[in-house]
N, C-alpha and C positions, 0 to 999 in steps of 0.2 A: 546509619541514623545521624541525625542533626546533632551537630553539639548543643551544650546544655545551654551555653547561653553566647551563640553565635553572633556575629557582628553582622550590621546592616551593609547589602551590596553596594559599594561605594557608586555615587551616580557619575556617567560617564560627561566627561568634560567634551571632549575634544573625538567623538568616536559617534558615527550613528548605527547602534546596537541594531536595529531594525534593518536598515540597508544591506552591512554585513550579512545579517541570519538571510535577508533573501537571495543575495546570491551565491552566499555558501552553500544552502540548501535545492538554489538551482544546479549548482556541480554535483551535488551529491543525488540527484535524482540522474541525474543525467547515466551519473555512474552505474544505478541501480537499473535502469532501464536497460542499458548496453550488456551489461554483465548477467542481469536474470532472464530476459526476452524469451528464447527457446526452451527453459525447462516451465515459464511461464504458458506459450503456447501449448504445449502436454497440459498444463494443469488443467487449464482451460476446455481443450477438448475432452479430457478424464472428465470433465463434472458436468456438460453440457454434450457429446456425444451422445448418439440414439441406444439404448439397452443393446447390447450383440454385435455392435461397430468394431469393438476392438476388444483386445483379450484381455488386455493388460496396460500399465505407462509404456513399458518396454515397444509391445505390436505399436501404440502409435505412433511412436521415434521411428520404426520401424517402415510401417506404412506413408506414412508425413513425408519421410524423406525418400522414399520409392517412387511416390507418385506423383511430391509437388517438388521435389525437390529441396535441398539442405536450409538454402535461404527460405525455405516458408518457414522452418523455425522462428524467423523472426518477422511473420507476418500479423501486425497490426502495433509495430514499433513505432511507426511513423507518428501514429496517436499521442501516446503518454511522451516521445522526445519531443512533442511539438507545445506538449502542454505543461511537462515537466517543471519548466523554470517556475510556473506562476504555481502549478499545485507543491511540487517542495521546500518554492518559499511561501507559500504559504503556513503548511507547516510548521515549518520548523520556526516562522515568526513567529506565530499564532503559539506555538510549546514555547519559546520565549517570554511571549507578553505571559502567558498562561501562569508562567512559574513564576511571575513577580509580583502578580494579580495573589495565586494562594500563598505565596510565602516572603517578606522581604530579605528571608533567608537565603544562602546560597546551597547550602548543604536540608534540600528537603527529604523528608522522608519519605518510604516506601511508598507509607497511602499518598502523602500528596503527591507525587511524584507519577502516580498510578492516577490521580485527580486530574493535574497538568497535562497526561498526554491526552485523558481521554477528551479532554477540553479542546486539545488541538484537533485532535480528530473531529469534533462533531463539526467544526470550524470547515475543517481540512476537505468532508464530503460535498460543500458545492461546487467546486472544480473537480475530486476524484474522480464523483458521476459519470458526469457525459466524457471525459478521457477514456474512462475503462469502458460506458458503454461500448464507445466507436471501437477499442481497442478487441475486446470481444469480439464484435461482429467482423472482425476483417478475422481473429483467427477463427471464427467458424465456418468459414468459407472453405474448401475441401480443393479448388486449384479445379472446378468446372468453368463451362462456356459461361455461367452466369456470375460468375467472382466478377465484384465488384471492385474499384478505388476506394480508397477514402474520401476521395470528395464527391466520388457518387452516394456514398453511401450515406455522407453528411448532408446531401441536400434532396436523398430519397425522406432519408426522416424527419425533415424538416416537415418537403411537402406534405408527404401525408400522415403526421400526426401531430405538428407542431412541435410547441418549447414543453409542456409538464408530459407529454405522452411521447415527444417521438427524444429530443434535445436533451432532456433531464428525464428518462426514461429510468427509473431504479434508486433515486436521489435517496427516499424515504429508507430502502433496505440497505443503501450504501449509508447511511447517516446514521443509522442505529449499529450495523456492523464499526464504523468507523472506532462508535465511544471503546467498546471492551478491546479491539484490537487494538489502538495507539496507547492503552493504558497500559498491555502484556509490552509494546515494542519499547517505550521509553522506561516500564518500570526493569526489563529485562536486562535491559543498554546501562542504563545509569547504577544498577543494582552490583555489573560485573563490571564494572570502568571503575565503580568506589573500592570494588574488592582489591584490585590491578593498583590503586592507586595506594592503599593500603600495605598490601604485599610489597611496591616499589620502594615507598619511602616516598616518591614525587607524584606531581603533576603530570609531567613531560611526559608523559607513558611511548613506549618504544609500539611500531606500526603494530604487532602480530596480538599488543593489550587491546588497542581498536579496534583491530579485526574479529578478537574474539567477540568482545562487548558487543559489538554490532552486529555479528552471530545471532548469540544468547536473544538480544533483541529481535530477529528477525524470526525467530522461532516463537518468542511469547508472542508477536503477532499473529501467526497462524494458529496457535492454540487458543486460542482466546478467541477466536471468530471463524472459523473453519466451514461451519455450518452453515451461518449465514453467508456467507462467501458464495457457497454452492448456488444456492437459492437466487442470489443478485444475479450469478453470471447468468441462468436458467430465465429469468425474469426479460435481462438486459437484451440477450439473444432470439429468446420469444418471436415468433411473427409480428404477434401484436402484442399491445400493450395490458398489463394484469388488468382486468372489470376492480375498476370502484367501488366502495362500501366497507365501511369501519373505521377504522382510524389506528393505523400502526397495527401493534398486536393483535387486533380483531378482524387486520382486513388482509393485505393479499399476503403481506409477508408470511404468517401464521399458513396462509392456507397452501403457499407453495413448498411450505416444509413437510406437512402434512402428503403430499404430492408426492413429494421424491421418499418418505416414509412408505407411504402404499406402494409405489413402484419396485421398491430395491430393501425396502427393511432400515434400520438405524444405522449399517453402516453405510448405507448411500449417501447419507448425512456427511462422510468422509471419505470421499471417492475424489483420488488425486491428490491428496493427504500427503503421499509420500513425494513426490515430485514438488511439492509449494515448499515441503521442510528441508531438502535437497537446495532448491533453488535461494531459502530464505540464507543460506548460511554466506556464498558468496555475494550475494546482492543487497541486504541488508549490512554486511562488514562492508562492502564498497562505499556504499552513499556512508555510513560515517565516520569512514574514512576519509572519505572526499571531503565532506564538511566541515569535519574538523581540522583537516591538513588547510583547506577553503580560509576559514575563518582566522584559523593562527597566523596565516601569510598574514594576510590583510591589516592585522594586529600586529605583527611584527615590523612589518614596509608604512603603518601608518597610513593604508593609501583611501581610507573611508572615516 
């Protein structure tokens, strides 16, 4: 919690707070991407896979790497490391400005803290989008005569559906998922980083306080949006694009939860569950890891 009566964040002279957070937040994506990729690919297939395709997480590791080989675990990596820099400096500017906009405090509290990220998040989903679409549709592809590139695939959807149906295909369900997950991933991070900092005595917290913190956090992401997650990739993956009509809750997102509700029951809602919470613990601890080891250079060398 905030102190009672906390001092104002001193404003920076000689430092560009912005510049920093984006390329700190470009290493720390980078990192996430590298580190999570193949149990991300599982995820992906578990939620977007045909009823009966597979048995389990396990059969599709199993399968995956039988048929397409070890590297297609990390097939549609090329996506999110190409887009990484701009969507987790976006991010992490965007929870930046966020936390100075609600607090000119430095020590926020839980809710705002839980305010700040969901603020970066709604931010954060116009770049997510079409990264994770493209990123999806390359690992749906099964290693047939008809797998495509990424740049086929980028300028199939272009052609035939344009920028709001083929480009930003899922923008809407990725932008409502975004608020409650980055609320769970930075209230989670900053909740066990204040604990660590507590328990140390310092600041300076040693690599394995980060790593946890940044755990903790990658898990309140998955919980806090698991659902809708399923429903984006289903969407994102689609032939075609969800029919028009409503507005948010009353229109496709609503109706493709409903969907996967009829097909498989409430917990299809959570199918692949276990491989995203699996994946969130190293990939989540790496990116802030990476950003804050990022940012302290940068800070220490003086070189922004």
């Amino acid at each position: 919690m905030a102190d009672e009566f906390p001092l104002p964040i001193p404003p920076s002279k000689n430092r560009n707070d912005l510049a920093i957070e984006l390329l700190s937040g470009s290493v720390g994506g980078a990192a996430q991407v590298i580190v999570g990729q193949p149990l991300d690919t599982l995820k992906t297939r578990a939620q977007t896979a045909p009823k009966g395709q597979f048995k389990n997480t396990l059969d599709i590791f199993k399968v995956t790497v039988r048929n397409e080989g070890f590297l297609a675990l990390y097939k549609g990596m090329a996506s999110p490391l190409l887009g990484v820099a701009a969507v987790n400096s976006l991010l992490f500017s965007a929870y930046g400005a966020a936390r100075r906009l609600v607090s000119p405090y430095p020590d926020l509290t839980v809710a705002q803290t839980a305010l700040a990220g969901s603020m970066a998040g709604a931010a954060n989903a116009i770049l997510a989008s079409p990264v994770e679409m493209f990123k999806i549709r390359m690992q749906g592809q099964y290693g047939g005569a008809g797998d495509k590139k990424l740049s086929a695939v980028v300028r199939d959807m272009w052609r035939e559906y344009g920028l709001r149906d083929g480009i930003m295909r899922g923008y809407w369900i990725t932008f409502v998922r975004e608020i409650p997950a980055y609320a769970g991933f930075y209230t989670g991070y900053e909740t066990t980083k204040r604990f660590w900092i507590k328990q140390q005595g310092t600041t300076d917290l040693p690599i394995w306080a980060l790593l946890s913190s940044g755990a903790v956090g990658g898990l309140g992401y998955w919980l806090a949006c698991y659902p809708l997650d399923i429903a984006k990739s289903r969407v994102q993956l689609a032939a075609a694009p969800p029919s028009r009509g409503g507005w948010l809750t009353g229109g496709y997102i609503t109706r493709e939860i409903g969907a996967i509700v009829r097909e498989g029951g409430t917990k299809a809602l959570f199918r692949g569950l276990g491989p995203s919470l699996v994946r969130a613990v190293p990939a989540a601890a790496s990116t802030f890891v990476a950003f804050e080891l990022t940012r302290d250079y940068i800070h220490e060398h003086d070189l922004l």
